[in-house]
PDB file with one MODEL, atoms N, CA, C and O in Angstrom:
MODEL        1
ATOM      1  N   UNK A   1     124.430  53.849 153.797  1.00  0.00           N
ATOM      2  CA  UNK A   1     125.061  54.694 154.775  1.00  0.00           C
ATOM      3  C   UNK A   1     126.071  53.868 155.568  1.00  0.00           C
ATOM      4  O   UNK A   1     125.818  52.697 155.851  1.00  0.00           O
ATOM      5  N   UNK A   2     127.533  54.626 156.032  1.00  0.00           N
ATOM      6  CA  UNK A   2     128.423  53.850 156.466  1.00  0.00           C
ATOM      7  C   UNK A   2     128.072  53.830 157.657  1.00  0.00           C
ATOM      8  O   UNK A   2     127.496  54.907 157.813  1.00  0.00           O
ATOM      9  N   UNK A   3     128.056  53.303 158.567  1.00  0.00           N
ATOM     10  CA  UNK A   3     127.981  53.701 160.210  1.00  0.00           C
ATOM     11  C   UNK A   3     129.192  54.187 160.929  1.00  0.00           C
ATOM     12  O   UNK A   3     130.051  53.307 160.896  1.00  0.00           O
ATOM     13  N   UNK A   4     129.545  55.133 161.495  1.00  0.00           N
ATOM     14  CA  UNK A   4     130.688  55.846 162.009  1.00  0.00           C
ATOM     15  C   UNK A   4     131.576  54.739 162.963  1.00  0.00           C
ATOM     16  O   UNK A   4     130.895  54.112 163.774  1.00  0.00           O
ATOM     17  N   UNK A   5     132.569  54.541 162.941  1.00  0.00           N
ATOM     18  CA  UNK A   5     133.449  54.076 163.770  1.00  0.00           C
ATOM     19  C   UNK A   5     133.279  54.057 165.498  1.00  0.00           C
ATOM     20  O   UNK A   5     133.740  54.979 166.170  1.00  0.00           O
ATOM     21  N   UNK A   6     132.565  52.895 166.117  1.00  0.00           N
ATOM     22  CA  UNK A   6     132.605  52.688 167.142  1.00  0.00           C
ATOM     23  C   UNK A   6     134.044  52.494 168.177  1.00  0.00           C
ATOM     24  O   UNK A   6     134.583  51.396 168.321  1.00  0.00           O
ATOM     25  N   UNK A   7     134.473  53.599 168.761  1.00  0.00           N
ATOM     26  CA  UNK A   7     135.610  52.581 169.696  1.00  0.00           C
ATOM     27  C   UNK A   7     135.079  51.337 170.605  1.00  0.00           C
ATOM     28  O   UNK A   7     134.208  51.383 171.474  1.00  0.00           O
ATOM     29  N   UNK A   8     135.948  50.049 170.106  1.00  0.00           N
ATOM     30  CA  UNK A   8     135.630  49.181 171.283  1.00  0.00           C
ATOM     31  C   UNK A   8     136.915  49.027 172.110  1.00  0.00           C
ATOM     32  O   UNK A   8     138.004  48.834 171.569  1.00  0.00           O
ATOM     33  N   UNK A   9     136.757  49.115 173.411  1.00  0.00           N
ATOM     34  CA  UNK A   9     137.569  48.870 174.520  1.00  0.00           C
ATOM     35  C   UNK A   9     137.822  47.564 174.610  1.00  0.00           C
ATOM     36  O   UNK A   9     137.101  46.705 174.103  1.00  0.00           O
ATOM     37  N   UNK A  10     139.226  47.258 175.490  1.00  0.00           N
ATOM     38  CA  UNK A  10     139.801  45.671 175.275  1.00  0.00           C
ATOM     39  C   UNK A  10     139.459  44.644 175.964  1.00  0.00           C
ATOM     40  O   UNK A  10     139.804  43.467 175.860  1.00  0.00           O
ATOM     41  N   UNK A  11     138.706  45.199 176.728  1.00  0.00           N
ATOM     42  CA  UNK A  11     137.228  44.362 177.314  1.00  0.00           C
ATOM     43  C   UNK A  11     136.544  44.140 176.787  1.00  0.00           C
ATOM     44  O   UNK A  11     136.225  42.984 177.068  1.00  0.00           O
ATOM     45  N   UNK A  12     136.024  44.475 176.134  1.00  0.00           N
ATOM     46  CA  UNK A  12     134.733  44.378 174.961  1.00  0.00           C
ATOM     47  C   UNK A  12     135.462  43.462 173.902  1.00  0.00           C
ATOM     48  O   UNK A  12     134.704  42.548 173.579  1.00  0.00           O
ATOM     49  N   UNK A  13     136.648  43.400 173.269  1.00  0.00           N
ATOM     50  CA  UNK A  13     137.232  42.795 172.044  1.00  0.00           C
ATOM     51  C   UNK A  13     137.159  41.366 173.146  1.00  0.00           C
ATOM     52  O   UNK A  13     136.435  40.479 172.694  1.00  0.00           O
ATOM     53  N   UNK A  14     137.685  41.107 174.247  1.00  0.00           N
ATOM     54  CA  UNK A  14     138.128  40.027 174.827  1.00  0.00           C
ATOM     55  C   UNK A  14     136.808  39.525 175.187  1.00  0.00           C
ATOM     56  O   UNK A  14     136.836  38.309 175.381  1.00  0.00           O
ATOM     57  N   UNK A  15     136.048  39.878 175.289  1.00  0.00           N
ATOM     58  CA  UNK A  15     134.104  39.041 175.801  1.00  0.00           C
ATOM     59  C   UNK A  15     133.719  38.685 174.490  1.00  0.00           C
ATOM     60  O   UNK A  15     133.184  37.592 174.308  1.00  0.00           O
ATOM     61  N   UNK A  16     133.962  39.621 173.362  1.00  0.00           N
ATOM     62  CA  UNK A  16     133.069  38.896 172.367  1.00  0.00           C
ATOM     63  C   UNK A  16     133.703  37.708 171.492  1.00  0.00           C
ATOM     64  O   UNK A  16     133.025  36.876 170.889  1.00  0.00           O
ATOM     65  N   UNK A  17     135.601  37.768 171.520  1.00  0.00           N
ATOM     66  CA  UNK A  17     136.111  36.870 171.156  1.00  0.00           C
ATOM     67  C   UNK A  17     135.760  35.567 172.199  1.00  0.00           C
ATOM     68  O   UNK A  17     136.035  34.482 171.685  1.00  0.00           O
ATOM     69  N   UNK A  18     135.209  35.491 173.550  1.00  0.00           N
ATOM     70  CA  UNK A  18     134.786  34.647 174.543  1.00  0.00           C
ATOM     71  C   UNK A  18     133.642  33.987 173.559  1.00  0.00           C
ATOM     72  O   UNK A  18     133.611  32.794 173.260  1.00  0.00           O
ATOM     73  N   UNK A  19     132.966  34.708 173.236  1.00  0.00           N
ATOM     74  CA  UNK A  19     131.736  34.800 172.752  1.00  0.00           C
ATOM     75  C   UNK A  19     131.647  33.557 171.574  1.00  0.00           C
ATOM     76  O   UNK A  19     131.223  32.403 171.503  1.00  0.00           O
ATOM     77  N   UNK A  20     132.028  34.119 171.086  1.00  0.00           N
ATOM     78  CA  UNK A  20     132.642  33.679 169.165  1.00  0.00           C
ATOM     79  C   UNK A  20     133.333  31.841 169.851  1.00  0.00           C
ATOM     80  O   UNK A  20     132.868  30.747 169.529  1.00  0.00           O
ATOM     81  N   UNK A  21     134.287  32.052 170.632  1.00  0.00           N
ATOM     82  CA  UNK A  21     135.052  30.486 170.720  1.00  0.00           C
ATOM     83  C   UNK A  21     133.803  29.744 171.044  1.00  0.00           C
ATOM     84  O   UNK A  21     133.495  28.750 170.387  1.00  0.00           O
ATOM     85  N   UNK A  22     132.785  30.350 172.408  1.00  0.00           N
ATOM     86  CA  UNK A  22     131.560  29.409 172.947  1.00  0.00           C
ATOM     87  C   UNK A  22     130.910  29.096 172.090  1.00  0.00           C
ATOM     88  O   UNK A  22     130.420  27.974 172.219  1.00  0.00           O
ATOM     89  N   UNK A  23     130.590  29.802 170.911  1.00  0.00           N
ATOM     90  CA  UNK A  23     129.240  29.558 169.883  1.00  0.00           C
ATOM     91  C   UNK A  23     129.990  28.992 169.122  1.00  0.00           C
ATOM     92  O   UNK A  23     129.271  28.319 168.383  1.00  0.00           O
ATOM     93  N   UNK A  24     131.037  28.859 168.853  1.00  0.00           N
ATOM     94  CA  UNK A  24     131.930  27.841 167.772  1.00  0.00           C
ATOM     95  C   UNK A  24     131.813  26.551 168.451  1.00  0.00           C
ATOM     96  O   UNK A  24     131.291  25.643 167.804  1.00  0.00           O
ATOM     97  N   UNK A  25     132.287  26.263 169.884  1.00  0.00           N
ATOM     98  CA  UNK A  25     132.122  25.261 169.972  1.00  0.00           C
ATOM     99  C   UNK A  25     130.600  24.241 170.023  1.00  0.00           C
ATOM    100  O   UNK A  25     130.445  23.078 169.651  1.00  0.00           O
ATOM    101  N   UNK A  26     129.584  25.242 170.657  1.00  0.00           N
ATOM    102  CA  UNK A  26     128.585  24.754 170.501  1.00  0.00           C
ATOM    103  C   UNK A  26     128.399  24.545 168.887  1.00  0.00           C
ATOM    104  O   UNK A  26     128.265  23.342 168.667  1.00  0.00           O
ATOM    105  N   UNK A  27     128.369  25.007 168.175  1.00  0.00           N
ATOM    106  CA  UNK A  27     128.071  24.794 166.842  1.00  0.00           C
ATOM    107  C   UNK A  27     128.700  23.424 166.556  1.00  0.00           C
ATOM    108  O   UNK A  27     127.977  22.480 166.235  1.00  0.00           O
ATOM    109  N   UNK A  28     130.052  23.292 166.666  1.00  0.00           N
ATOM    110  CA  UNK A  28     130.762  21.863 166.511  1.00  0.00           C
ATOM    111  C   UNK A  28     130.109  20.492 167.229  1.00  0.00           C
ATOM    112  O   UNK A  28     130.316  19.303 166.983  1.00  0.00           O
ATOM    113  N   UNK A  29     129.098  21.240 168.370  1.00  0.00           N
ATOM    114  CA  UNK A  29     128.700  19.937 169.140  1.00  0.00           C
ATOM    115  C   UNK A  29     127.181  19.493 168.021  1.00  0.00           C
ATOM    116  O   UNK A  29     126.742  18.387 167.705  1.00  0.00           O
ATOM    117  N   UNK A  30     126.859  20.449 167.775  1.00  0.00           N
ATOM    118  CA  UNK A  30     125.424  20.252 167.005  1.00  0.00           C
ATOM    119  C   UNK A  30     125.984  19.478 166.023  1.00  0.00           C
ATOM    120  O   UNK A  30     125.760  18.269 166.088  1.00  0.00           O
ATOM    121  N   UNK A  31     126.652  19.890 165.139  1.00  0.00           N
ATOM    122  CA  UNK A  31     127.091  19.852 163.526  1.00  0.00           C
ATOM    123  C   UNK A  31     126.820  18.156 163.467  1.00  0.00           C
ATOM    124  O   UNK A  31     125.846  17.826 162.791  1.00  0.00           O
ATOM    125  N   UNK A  32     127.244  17.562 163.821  1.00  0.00           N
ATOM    126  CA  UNK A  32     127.131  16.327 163.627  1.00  0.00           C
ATOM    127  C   UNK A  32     125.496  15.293 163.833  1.00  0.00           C
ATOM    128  O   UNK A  32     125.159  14.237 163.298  1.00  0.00           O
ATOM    129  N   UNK A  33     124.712  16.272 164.942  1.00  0.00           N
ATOM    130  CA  UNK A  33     123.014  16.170 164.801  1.00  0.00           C
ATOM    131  C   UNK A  33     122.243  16.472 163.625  1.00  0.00           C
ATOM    132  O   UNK A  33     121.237  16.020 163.077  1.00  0.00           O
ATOM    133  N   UNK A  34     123.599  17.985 163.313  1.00  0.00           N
ATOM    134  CA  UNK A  34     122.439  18.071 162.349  1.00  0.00           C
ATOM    135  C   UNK A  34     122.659  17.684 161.040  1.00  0.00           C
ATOM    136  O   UNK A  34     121.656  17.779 160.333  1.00  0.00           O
ATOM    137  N   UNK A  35     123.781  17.227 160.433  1.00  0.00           N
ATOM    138  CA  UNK A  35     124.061  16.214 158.929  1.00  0.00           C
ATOM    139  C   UNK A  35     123.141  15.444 159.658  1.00  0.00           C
ATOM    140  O   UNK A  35     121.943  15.652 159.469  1.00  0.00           O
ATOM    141  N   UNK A  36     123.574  14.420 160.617  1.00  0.00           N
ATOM    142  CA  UNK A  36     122.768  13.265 160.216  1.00  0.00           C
ATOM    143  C   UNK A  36     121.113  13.241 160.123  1.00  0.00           C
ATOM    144  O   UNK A  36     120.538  12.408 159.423  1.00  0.00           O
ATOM    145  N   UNK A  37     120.310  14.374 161.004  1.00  0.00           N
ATOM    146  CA  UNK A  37     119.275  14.703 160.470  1.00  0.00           C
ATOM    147  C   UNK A  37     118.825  15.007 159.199  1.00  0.00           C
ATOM    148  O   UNK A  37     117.770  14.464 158.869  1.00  0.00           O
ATOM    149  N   UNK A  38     119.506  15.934 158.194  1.00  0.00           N
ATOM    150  CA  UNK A  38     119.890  16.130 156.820  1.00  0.00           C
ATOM    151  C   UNK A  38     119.607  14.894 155.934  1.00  0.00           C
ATOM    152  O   UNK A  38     118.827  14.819 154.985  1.00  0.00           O
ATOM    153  N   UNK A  39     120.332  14.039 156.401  1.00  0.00           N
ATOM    154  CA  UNK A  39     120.871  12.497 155.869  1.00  0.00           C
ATOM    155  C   UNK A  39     119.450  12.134 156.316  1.00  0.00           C
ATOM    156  O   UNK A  39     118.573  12.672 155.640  1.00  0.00           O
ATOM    157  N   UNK A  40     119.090  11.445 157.176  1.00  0.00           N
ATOM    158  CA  UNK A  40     117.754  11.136 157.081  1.00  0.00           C
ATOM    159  C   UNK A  40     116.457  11.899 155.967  1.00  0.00           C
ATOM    160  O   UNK A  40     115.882  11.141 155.186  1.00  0.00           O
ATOM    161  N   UNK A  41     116.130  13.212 155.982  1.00  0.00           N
ATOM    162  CA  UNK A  41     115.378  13.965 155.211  1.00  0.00           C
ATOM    163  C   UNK A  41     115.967  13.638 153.511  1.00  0.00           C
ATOM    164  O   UNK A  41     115.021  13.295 152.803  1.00  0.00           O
ATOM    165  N   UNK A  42     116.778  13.663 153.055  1.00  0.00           N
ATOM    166  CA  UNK A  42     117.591  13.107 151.554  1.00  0.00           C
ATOM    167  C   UNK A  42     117.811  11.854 151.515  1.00  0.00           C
ATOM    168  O   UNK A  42     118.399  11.490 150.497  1.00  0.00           O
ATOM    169  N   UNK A  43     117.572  11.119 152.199  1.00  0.00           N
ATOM    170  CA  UNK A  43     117.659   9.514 151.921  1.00  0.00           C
ATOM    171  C   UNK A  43     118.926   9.079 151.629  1.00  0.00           C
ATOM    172  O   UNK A  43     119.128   8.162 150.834  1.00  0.00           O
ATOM    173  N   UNK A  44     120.112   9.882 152.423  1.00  0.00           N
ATOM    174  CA  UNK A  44     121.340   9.483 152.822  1.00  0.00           C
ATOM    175  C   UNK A  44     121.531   8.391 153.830  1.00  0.00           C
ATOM    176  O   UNK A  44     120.974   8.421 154.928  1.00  0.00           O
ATOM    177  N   UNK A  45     122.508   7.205 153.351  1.00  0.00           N
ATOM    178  CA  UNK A  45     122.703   6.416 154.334  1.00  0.00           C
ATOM    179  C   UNK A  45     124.215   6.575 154.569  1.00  0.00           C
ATOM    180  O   UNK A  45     125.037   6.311 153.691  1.00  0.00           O
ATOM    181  N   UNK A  46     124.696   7.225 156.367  1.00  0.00           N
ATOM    182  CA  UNK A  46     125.471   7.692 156.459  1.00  0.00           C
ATOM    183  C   UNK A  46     126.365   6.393 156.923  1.00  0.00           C
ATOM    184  O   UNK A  46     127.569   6.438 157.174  1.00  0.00           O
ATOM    185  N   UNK A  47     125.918   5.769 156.957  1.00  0.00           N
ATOM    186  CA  UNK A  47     125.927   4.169 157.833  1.00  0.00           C
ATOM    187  C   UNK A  47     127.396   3.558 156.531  1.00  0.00           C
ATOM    188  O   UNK A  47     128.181   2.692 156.918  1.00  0.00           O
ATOM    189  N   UNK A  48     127.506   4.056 155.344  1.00  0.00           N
ATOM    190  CA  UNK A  48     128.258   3.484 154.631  1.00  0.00           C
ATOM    191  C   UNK A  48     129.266   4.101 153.905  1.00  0.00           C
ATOM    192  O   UNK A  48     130.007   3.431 153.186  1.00  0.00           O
TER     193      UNK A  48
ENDMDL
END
């Protein structure tokens, strides 16, 4: 089933694009915790 076409207002487009940049950047801050955690569990040595 399709779901009918919600209008979103340009408030709503502008909070969730807020939204989307914050969780991008948080994601970019992790990303690098979590390879090297990765790398530890696979017996990656990132060191080289």
């Amino acid at each position: 089933m399709i779901a009918p076409a919600v209008p979103i207002r340009p408030a709503g487009v502008d909070a969730l694009k807020r939204l989307q940049a914050e969780t991008a950047a948080e994601l970019d801050a992790l990303l690098p915790a979590i390879l090297d955690k990765e790398d530890i569990r696979t017996g990656i040595d990132s060191t080289s």
